[in-house]
N, C-alpha and C positions, 0 to 999 in steps of 0.2 A: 483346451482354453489357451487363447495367447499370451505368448512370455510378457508382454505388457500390453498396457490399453488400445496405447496406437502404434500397434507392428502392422505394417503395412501399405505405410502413410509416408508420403515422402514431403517434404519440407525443402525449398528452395530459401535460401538466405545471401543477400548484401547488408553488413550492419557495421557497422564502425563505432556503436556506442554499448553503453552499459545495458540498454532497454533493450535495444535489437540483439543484444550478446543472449540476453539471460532471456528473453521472450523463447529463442531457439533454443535455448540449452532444458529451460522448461516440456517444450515438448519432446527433445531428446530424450529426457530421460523418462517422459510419460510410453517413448518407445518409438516415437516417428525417426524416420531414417531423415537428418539432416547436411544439408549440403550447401557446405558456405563459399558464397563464391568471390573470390582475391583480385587482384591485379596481379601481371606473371613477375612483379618487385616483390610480393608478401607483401603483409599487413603490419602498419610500423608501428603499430602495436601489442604487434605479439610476444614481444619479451616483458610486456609489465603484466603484472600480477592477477588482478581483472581478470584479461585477453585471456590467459591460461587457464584460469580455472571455468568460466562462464563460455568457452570454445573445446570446451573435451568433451568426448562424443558424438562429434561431429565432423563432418570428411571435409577438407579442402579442394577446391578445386580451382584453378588460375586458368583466368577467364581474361583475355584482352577487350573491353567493351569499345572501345576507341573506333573498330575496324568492323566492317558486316559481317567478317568471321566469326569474329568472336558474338557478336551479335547473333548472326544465325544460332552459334551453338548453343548459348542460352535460350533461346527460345525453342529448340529442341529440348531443353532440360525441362523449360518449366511445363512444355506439351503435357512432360509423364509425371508433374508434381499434382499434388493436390493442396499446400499452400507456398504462395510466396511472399515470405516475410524481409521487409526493409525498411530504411530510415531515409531516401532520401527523401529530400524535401521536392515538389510536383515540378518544377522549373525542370530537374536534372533526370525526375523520372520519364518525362515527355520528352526530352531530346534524346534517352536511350530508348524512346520506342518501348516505355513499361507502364506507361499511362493504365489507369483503371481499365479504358473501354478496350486499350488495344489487347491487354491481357487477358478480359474475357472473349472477347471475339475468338483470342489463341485457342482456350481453354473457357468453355463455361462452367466448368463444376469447379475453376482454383478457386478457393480462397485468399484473398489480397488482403494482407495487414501492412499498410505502412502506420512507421512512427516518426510524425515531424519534428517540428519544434512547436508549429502551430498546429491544428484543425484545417483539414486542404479547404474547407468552405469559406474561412478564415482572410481577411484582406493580411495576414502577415504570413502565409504560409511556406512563404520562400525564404525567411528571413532565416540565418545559419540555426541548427538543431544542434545550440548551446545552454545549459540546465540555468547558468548563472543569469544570462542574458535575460532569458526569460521570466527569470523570478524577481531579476530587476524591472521588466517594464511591467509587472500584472502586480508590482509592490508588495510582494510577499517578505522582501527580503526584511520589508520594516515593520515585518508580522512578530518577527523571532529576537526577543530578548538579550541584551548582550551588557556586559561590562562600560559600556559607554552609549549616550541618546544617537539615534540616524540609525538609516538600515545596517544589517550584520551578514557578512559573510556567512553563509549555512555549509557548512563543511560538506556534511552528510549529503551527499545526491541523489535526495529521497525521491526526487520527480524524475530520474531515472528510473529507479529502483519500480515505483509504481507504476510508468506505465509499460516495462514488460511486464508484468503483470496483467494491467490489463489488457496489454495486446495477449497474450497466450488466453485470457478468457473471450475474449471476440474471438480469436482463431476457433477456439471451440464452443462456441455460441452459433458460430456462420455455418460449423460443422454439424452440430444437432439440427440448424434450419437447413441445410443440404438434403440431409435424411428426408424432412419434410418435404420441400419443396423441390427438389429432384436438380437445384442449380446450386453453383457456388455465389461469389458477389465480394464486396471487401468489407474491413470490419477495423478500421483505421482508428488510430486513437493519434495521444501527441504528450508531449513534455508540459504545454500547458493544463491542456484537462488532466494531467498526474498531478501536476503543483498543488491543483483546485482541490484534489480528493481531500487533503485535511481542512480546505478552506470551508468545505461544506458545516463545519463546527461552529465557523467565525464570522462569514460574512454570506449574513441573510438579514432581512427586512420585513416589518410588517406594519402594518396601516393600523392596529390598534393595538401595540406588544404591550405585556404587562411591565410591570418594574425591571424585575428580573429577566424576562428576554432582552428587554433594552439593553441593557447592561452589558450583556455576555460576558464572557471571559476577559477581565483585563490583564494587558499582555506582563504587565509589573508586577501581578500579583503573584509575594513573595512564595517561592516552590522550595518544599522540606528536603533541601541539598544541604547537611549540617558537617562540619570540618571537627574531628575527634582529635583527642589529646595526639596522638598518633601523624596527624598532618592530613589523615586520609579522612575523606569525605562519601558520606553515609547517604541516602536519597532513601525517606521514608514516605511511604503514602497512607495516607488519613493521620488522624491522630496517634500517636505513642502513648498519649497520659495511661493508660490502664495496666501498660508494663510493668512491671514490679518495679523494675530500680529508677522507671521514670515517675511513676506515680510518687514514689517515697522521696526522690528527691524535690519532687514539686511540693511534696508535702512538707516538706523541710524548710524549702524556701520559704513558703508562706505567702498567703493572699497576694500583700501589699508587695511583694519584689518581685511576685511573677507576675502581676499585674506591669508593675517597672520595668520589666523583662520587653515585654508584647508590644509594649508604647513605644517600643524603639523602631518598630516595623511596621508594615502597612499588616492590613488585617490578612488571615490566610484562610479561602475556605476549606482548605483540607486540614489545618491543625490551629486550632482557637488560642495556644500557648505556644505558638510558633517563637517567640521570643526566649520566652524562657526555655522549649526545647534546645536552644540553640546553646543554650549556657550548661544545660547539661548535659549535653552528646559532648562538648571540650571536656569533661572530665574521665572520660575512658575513651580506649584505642577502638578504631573503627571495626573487628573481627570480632571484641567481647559484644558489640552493641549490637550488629547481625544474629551473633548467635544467640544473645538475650531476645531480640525481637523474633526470631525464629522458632523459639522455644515457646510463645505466647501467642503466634498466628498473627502478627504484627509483620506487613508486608514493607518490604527493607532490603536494598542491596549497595553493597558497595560501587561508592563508580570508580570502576578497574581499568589501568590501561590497557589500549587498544589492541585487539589480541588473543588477551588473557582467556577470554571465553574458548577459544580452543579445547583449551586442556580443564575445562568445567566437567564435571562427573555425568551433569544432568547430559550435557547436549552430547558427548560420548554416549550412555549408554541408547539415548532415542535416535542416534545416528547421524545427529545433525551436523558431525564436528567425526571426520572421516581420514582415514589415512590413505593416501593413491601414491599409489609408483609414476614420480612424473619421470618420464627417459631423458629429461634434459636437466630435468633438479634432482633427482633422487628421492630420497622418502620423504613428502609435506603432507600437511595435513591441513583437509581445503573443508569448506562448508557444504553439507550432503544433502537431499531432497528435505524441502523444507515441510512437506505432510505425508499420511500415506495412505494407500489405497490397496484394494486388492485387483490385479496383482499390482507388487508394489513399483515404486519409479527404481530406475537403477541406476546405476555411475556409467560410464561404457568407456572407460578409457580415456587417455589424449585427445589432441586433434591429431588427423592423420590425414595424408595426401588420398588422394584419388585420380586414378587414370580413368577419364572422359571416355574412351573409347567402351573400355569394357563396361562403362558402366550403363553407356547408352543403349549396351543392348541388352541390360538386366531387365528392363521393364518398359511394358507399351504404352503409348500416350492414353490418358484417361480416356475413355469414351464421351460420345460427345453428349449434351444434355439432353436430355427428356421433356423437363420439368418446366415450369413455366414463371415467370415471373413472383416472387413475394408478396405478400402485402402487410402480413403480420408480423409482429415485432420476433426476435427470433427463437425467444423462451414463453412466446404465446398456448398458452395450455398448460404452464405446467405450474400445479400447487406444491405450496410452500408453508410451513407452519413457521413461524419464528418464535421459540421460546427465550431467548437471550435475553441478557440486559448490560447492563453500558453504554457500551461503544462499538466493539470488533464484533461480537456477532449479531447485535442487527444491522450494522451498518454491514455487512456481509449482506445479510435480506433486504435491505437497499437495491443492492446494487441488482441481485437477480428480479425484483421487482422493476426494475428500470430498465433491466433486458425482457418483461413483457410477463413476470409469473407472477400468478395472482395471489399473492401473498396476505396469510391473517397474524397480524401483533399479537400477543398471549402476555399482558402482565398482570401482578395484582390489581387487585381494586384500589387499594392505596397509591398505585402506583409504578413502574418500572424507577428503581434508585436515581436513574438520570435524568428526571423530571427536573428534579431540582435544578440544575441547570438548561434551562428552557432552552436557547438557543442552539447548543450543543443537544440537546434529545431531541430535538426537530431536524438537524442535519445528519440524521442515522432511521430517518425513520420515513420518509417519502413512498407513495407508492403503495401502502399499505394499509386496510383494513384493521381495526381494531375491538379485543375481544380482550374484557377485563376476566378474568376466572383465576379462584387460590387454588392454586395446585399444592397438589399436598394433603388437602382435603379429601375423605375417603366420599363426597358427593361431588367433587370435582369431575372423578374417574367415567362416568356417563360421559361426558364433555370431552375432554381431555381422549378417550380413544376414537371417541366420532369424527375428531378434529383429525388424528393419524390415520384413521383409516380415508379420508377424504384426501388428505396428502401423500405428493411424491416425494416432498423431502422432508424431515424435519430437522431443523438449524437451532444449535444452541451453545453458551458457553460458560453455561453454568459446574463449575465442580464437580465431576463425580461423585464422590459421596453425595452431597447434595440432590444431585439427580435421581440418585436413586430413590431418596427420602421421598420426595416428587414424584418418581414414574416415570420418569422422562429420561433413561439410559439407554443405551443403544438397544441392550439384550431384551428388554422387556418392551419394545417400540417395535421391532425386527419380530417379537411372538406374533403379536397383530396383526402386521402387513410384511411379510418377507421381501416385498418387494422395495421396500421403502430405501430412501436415501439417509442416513443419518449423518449431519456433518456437524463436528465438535470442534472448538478452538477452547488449547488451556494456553497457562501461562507459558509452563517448563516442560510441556510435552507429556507423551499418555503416558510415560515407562517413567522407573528408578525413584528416589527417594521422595521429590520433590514434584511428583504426578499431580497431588490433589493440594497442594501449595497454594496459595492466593498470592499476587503479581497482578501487575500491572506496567502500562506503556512505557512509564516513565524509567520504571525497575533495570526491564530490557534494555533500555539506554543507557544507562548506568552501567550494569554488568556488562554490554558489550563494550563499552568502551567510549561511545559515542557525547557522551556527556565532558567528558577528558577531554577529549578532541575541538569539540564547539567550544569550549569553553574560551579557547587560546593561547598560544603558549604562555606558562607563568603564571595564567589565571585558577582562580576559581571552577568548578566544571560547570556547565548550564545546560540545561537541559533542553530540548528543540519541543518548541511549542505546537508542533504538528499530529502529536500524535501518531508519528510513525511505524511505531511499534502492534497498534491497534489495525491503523489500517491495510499495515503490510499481510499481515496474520487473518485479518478478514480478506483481501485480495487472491494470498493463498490456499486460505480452504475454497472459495468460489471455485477457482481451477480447479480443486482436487472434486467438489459436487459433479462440474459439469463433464468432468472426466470419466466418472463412476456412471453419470446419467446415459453419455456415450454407450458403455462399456455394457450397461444393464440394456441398450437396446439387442446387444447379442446373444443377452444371458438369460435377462428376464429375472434376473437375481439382485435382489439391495445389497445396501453392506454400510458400513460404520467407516467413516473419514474420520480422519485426527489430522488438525491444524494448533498451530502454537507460536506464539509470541513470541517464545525463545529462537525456535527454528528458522520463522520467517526471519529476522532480526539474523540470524546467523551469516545466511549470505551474503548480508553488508561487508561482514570481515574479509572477503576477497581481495580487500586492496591488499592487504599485507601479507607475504609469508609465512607458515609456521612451519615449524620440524619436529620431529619426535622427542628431539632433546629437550625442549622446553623453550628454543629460543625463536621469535617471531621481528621481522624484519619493521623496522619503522615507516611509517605512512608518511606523507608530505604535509607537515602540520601548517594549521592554520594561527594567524602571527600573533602576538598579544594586540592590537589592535583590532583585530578580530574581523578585516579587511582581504584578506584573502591567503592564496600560501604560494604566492608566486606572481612577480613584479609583473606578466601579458594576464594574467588571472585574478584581479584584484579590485575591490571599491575604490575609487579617486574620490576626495573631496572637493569640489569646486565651490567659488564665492557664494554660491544659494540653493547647493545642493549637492547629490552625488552621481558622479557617472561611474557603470560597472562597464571593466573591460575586457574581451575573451579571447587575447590573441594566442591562438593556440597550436598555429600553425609558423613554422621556422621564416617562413615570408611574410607572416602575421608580425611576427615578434620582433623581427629586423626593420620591419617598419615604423612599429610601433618606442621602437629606443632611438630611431631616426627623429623621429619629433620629439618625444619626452625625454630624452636624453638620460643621462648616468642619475639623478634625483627626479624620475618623475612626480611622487607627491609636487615637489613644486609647482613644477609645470602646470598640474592642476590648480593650484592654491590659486595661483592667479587668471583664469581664465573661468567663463559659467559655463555651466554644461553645454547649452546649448554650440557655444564657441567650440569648447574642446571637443565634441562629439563631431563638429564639423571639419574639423584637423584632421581627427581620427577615421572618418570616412572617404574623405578624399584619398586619402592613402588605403583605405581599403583594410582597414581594423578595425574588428565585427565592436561595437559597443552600444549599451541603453543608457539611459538614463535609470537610475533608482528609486522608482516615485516611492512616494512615502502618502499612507493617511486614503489609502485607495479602496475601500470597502462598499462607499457608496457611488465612486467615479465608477467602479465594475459595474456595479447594478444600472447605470445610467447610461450606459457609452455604448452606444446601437452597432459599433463595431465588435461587441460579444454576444450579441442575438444570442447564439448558439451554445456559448455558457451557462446562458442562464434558464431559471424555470421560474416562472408564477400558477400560482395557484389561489383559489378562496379556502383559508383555515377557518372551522368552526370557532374556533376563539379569538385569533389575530386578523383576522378579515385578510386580507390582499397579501401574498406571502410571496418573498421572493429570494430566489436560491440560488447554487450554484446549481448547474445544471445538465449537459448533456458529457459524459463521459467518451461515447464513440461515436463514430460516424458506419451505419452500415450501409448508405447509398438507398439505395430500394427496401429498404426495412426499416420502420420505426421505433423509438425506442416509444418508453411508455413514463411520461414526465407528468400527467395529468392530473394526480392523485396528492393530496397534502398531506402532510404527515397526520395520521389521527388525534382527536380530542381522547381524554381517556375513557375506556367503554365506548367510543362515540357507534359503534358497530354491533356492540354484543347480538342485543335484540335480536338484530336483522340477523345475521350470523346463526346465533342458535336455533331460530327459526329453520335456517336453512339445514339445519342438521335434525330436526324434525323432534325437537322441542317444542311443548306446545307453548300457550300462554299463561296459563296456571304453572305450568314448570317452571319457565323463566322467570314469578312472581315469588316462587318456592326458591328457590336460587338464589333472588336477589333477598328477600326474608335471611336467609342463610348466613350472609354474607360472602358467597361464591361467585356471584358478580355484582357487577353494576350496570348502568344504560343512563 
């Protein structure tokens, strides 16, 4: 068997950001031999923190592309690659002669992931591949909650972070359809469809929404981040009332002052006494209130500074939180594969140099294609059961639903929990058939293993303990079908105390740090309304499924995936340094204004709105204090956006504007075609979404499906599992489903 999944696989790399760093470092450590190629100055990033940890494992090689030398020699390199993974944007790939078509004409079986700023189909696709810029013109920035009204700086660079991710799952989506279809092709994604992935929650539409889909999520609505006698600040999820020392002291208060309590804040729907919780979390220190809320399966973490998770028990012992001999730092401690698989991912070292010569004569150019053109999506054929609820594991069955697998929904009849929030349970659930059955039930189990034996994967993120009550754990899935895929997301990871723990998105934030940080210097912590934490942790188990699905075409053998919240959420800590001793280097915080963390990096206020600025580059920045001078806030005070962005461009300083209030401008604007998806819902008539994730050229994705009605499938379904009709009448009598 091979020391990893993909030994064998060689990876061409140009990246200069966080997506292109960690897209390669992902298949590094899945096993592919990666080679990142420089300018013969180095990369002037290589001394920050990122660069180091998201480029180890990986060979350098200085490459002059200026010259037909260096030219040529790349295109010798990528003859013998099988992907070429990069960021630039199509302007700069076409004048180096790495255009799509000229790269497969080189090579038809590479795989081609670029990551833009935009979608290369995209009228903005040239425009600089900067995270701020972008989240200022698609108006996300005035999605996320802050200490003061107008868009907010989002510290976190979640729409990096997302789409390596999803570039490394197209990379291995393009690779499973190679198998098939005997070609390679590209599997490009962008900085904006990352933004979009938690948008999928927020901004969607329908032609008859009930109450509450209308409604969705309001961005105010106050979030259980409570400040303890101590100064430190607690982030509880659902209710605390049944807590012992919370209940007693609510009981103490009495009706009428905790009623007085609540009327101070807007309503909350995770905690009905949000008021009054707030007045008694100020009377004990933040560690007594975790470990009281832990003691009672009350999901609760401190928000810790930035860091601090390093040296957390859980993510030591499931390895997410790793010690490397760096030869240039000495002993740190960086963030380690974020799932696992068999065999599992592994660290590989530093980056290290590479001599071109020898290495050209390590391996022959790929052979040339066989195969013939695509037509189906690239996960066409393959079944999927999704038993999850929430957020992160179906919205994980989304996403492979939208790469083309015919995916069946599994929740009670009552229900998946995240019904309740319509808007948000339709942005996780696209693409999928649905089959209401209580699992759990000993006449479930007919249902329930015809459903496994019929699938390749089954996707869940339900508890362990739990699952097994259910039937639905690895070991007793894997009796049935040995061949089967099992992919699992928890909160803290499969190992150590806090394995079968309950957690959520918001928790992750909090514990890593990320809550401290948005918050602003001096402030309160706040939380990032995107749900990061969910869909990082769904992103990464995807990889590790499609890894294993690879991996089983050599073996013919299933196996059991572990994804997790904590893990995925880990690799964000990259910006900073830790050491063994305890001490971890500080980040570049974001201001109390909550505006940006650096005078070329930063929101301006103009007379009737905002403009975001991303001058990032030293001729960028020199410009940019040529016009705005030693007080730019001023500058701006008095000038409108549209004024000052034209200052700012003529001198050649990348900046958007920061729309605000853009949820139905996206749905309308025929310049995102390609974002978006409609569809006809059984209940909401005309639905419209976010939508297309990647771009694979000649392969489709599969967007045609609406999220299901509940049971709106069973029937058909169990029909098809060779149910008759008196069965399914006995069933629904039962209460083990509905239709």
């Amino acid at each position: 068997m091979a020391e990893a999944i993909l030994d064998g696989l060689r990876v061409v790399e140009i990246a200069g950001s966080i997506a292109g760093w960690s897209a390669g470092l992902y298949l590094s450590e899945a096993g592919a031999e990666v080679i990142r190629i420089e300018t013969p100055g180095g990369d002037a990033a290589c001394e920050k923190q990122p660069f180091v940890v998201l480029n180890r494992g990986k060979q350098r090689l200085a490459i002059d592309l200026g010259n037909e030398a260096g030219a040529a020699q790349l295109r010798s390199l990528l003859a013998t690659a099988d992907i070429f993974l990069h960021d630039l944007v199509p302007a700069t790939s076409d004048a180096l002669g790495l255009g799509d078509q000229a790269l497969l004409a080189l090579n038809p079986q590479l795989v081609v992931s670029a990551i833009g700023g935009w979608p290369r189909p995209h009228g903005w696709r040239n425009k600089p591949v900067r995270e701020s810029l972008v989240l200022a013109r698609l108006g996300i920035l005035d999605e996320q909650p802050g200490h003061r009204p107008g868009p907010i700086y989002v510290r976190m660079p979640y729409a990096n972070w997302i789409a390596g991710w999803l570039a490394a799952i197209g990379v291995m989506a393009r690779l499973l359809a190679r198998t098939r279809d005997g070609r390679g092709g590209v599997a490009h994604t962008s900085l904006a469809q990352a933004a979009l992935v938690p948008m999928t929650m927020h901004w969607s539409r329908a032609e008859t929404p009930t109450p509450v889909f209308a409604k969705g999520l309001d961005k105010q609505t106050p979030i259980p981040l409570h400040r303890c006698s101590d100064g430190r600040w607690v982030h509880v999820h659902y209710s605390p009332d049944q807590a012992p020392w919370m209940a007693q002291a609510l009981s103490d208060m009495g009706a009428e002052a905790v009623a007085q309590a609540n009327a101070l804040f807007a309503p909350s729907h995770v905690a009905p006494n949000f008021g009054a919780n707030r007045q008694v979390m100020a009377t004990r220190p933040a560690a007594d209130w975790v470990q009281h809320f832990w003691a009672h399966d009350v999901a609760a973490q401190i928000a810790a500074p930035f860091g601090e998770i390093y040296f957390d028990e859980q993510a030591r012992l499931n390895g997410y939180a790793v010690e490397v001999d760096d030869p240039l730092r000495g002993a740190t401690i960086q963030p380690g594969p974020a799932y696992r698989t068999t065999p599992p991912p592994r660290i590989r070292g530093s980056l290290r140099s590479l001599e071109a010569e020898s290495e050209a004569a390590r391996r022959s150019p790929v052979p040339a294609s066989t195969g013939v053109p695509g037509e189906s999506a690239p996960l066409h054929g393959l079944k999927v059961l999704d038993l999850g609820a929430y957020l992160a594991g179906p919205f994980a069955c989304m996403l492979l639903a939208d790469l083309g697998a015919e995916v069946i929904k599994v929740e009670p009849p009552a229900g998946d929990a995240m019904r309740r929030l319509e808007r948000i349970f339709a942005g996780t659930q696209r693409g999928k058939k649905g089959l209401a059955l209580k699992l759990g039930d000993p006449a479930s189990l007919p249902v329930l293993d015809g459903l496994v034996r019929w699938a390749d994967v089954v996707h869940h993120n339900v508890r362990m303990p739990a699952a097994r009550k259910l039937g639905i754990a690895p070991e007793r899935l894997l009796a049935i079908k040995p061949s089967l895929i099992c992919g699992h997301i928890s909160t803290y990871g499969p190992e150590g105390p806090r394995a079968d723990w309950p957690g959520f998105d918001q928790l992750m934030q909090a514990a890593c740090g990320w809550e401290v940080e948005c918050g602003g210097s001096g402030n309160p912590p706040m939380w990032l309304r995107f749900g990061v934490g969910d869909h990082l942790a769904a992103v990464s188990c995807v990889f590790a499924v499609l890894l294993t699905l690879f991996q089983r075409q050599r073996t013919g053998q299933g196996q059991a995936v572990a994804s997790s919240l904590l893990g995925a959420m880990m690799l964000t800590e990259c910006e900073v340094r830790a050491r063994p001793d305890g001490t971890v280097d500080r980040m570049a915080p974001l201001d109390a204004e909550q505006t940006g963390n650096s005078p070329g990096d930063r929101l301006y206020r103009c007379t009737d709105g905002w403009l975001m600025v991303a001058a990032w580059t030293s001729a960028e920045l020199t410009a940019f204090e040529r016009i705005a001078g030693d007080d730019p806030p001023t500058w701006f005070a008095v000038r409108s956006v549209v004024d000052a962005a034209a200052h700012l461009l003529m001198a050649r300083v990348p900046n958007e504007p920061a729309l605000q209030d853009q949820r139905d401008a996206f749905l309308d604007d025929p310049r995102h075609d390609g974002l978006r998806a409609h569809y006809r819902h059984a209940e909401y008539g005309e639905l419209e979404q976010v939508g297309a994730l990647w771009d694979f050229g000649d392969l489709p994705l599969n967007l045609g499906r609406p999220p299901p009605a509940l049971g709106e499938h069973s029937r058909e379904l169990l029909r098809g599992l060779g149910f008759s009709e008196d069965d399914i009448e006995r069933l629904v009598a039962q209460g083990i489903t509905c239709t």
